[in-house]
C-alpha positions in Angstrom: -38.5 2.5 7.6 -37.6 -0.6 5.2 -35.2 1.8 3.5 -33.2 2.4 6.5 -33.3 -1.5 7.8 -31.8 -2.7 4.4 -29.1 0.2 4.6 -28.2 -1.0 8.1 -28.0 -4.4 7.1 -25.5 -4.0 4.1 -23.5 -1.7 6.5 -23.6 -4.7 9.5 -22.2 -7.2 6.3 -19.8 -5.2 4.8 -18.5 -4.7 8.6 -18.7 -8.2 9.5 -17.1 -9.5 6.3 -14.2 -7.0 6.1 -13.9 -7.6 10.0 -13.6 -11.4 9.3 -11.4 -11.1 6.6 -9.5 -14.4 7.5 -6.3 -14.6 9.6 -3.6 -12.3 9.2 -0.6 -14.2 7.8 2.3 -13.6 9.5 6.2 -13.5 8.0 9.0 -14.7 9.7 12.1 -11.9 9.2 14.3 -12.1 8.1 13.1 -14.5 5.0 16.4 -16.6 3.9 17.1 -18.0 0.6 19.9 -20.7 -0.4 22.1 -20.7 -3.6 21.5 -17.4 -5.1 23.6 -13.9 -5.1 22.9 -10.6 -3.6 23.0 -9.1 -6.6 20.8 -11.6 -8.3 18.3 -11.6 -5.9 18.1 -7.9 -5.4 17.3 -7.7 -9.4 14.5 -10.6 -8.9 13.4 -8.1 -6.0 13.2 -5.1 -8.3 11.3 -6.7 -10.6 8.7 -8.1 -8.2 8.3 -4.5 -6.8 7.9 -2.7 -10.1 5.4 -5.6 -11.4 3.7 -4.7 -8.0 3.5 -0.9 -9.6 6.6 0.4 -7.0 8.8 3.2 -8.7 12.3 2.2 -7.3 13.6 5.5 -5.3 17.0 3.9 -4.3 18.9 0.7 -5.4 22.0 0.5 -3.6 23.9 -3.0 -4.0 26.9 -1.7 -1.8 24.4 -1.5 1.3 21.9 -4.1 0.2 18.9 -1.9 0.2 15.9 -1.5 -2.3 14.0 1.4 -1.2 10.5 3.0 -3.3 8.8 5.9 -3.4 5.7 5.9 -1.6 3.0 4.6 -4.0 -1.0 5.8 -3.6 -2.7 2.7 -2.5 -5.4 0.8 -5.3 -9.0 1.9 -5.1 -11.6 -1.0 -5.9 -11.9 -0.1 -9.5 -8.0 -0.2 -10.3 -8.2 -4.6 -11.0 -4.8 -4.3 -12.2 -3.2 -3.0 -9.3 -1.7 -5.3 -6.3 -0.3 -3.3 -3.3 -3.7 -3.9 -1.1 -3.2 -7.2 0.6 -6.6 -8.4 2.5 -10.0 -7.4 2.6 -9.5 -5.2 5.5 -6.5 -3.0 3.7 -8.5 -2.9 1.0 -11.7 -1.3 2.6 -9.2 1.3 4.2 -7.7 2.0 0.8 -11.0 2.8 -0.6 -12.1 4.9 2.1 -8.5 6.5 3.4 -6.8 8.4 1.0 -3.4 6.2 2.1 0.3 5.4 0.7 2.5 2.7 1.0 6.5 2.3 0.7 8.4 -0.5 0.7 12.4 -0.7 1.7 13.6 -4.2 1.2 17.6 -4.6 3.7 19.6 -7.2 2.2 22.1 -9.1 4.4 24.5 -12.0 4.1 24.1 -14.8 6.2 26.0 -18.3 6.3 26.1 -18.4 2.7 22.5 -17.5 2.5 20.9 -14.1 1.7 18.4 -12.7 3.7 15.7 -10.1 3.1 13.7 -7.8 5.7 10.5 -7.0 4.4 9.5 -3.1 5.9 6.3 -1.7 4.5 5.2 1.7 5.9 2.0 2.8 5.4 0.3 6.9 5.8 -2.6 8.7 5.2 -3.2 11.9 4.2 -4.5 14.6 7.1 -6.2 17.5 6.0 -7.3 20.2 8.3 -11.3 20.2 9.0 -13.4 22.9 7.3 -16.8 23.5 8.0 -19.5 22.4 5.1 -21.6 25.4 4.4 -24.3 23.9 2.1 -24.8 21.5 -0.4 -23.5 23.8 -3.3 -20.2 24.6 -1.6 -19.1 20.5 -0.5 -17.7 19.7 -3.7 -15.3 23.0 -3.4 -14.3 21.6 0.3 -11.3 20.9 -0.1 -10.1 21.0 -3.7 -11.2 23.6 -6.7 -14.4 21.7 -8.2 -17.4 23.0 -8.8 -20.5 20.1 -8.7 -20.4 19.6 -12.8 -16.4 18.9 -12.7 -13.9 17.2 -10.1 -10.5 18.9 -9.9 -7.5 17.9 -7.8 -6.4 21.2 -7.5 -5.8 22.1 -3.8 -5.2 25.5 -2.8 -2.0 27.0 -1.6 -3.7 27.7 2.4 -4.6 24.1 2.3 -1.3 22.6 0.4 0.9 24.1 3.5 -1.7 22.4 6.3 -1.6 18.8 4.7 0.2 16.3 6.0 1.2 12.5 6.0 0.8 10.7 9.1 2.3 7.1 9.9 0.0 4.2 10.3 3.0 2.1 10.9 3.5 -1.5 9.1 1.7 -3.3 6.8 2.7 -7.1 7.7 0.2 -8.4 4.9 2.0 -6.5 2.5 5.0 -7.4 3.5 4.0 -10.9 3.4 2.6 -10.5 -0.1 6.0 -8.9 -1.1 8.0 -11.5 0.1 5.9 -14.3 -1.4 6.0 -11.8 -4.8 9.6 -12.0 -4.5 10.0 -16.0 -3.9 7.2 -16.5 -7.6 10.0 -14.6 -9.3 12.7 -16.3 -7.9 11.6 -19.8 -9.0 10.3 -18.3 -12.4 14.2 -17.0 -13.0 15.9 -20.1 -11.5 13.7 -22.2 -13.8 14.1 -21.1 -17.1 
C-alpha cells in the first residue's frame, strides 16, 4: 500500500512540475537586425544551428533560406545536446520518440535583415502489436532478444512507420533565435 502511495506521488510531482514549467516565451516574427549582411548573418545562423547539433540540408543565399535535416530530439542523459527547449519538451522527448527541423527565411527589410524562425516537430507512429508475454516484449517492435537491444526493425514494420506532424515548436524557435543573436554579438565583437 505505501509502495503504491509514494509511486503516485512522484508521478503527481513530475506532472505538476513539468506542467508548471514556467511561461512559454513567445518570439515576435519576424526577428530584425540592424547593420549586418544577409550573407553574414546567414553564416552566424549556420553556425548557431550546427553548434545546436543541426546537419545543414540546404543553404541557399540566393533565396535566403537555411533549411536542416530533421534532427532526433535529446534524451535526458545526452547533457551536451540543446534542441529541447523547456521542461515540458523535454519530458516529451524522453518519452516520444520525436524530431525536430528547423528552416530559417531570410528577407530584406529597410536596410535591416529579418529572420523567420519555423521549427517543425514529428513523432514517430508505429502500428500496435499485441504483447504476448514477458519473453516476447523486448522483440515488439525491433530484433532484440532480453540480453541485447537492437535497432533493427523489420521490413513489415519499416513499410507501416510513419512521421506525424506535431506542428511548431515556438520555444525552440525562441531558443534558436536568441542562439543566433549570442553569435552575432560574439562575431561583431571580436
Amino acid at each position: 500500500m505505501k509502495n503504491g502511495f509514494y509511486q503516485a506521488t512522484l508521478v503527481g510531482l513530475l506532472v505538476l512540475t513539468v506542467g508548471c514549467a514556467g511561461e512559454r516565451k513567445q518570439l515576435a516574427q519576424p526577428t530584425c537586425f540592424d547593420a549586418v549582411s544577409t550573407e553574414k548573418l546567414m553564416q552566424v545562423s549556420e553556425k548557431a544551428l550546427l553548434d545546436m547539433q543541426f546537419r545543414i540540408q540546404k543553404f541557399d543565399v540566393d533565396n535566403g533560406i537555411i533549411r536542416t535535416h530533421p534532427l532526433r530530439a535529446k534524451q535526458f542523459f545526452e547533457f551536451w545536446r540543446k534542441d529541447n527547449a523547456g521542461a515540458y519538451n523535454s519530458a516529451e522527448a524522453n518519452l516520444q520518440s520525436l524530431q525536430r527541423s528547423v528552416e530559417l527565411v531570410f528577407r530584406t527589410e529597410q536596410n535591416r535583415v529579418c529572420i523567420e524562425c519555423i521549427t517543425l516537430v514529428q513523432r514517430l507512429s508505429l502500428p500496435e502489436e499485441t504483447i504476448r508475454g514477458y519473453n516476447t516484449a523486448p522483440a515488439l517492435y525491433t530484433a532484440s532478444d532480453r540480453s541485447k537491444q537492437r535497432l533493427e526493425v523489420e521490413p513489415e514494420r519499416l513499410e507501416q512507420m510513419q512521421w506525424i506532424d506535431l506542428g511548431r515548436d515556438e520555444a525552440l524557435e525562441y531558443k534558436v533565435i536568441t542562439q543566433i543573436q549570442k553569435f552575432l554579438e560574439k562575431e561583431l565583437h571580436s
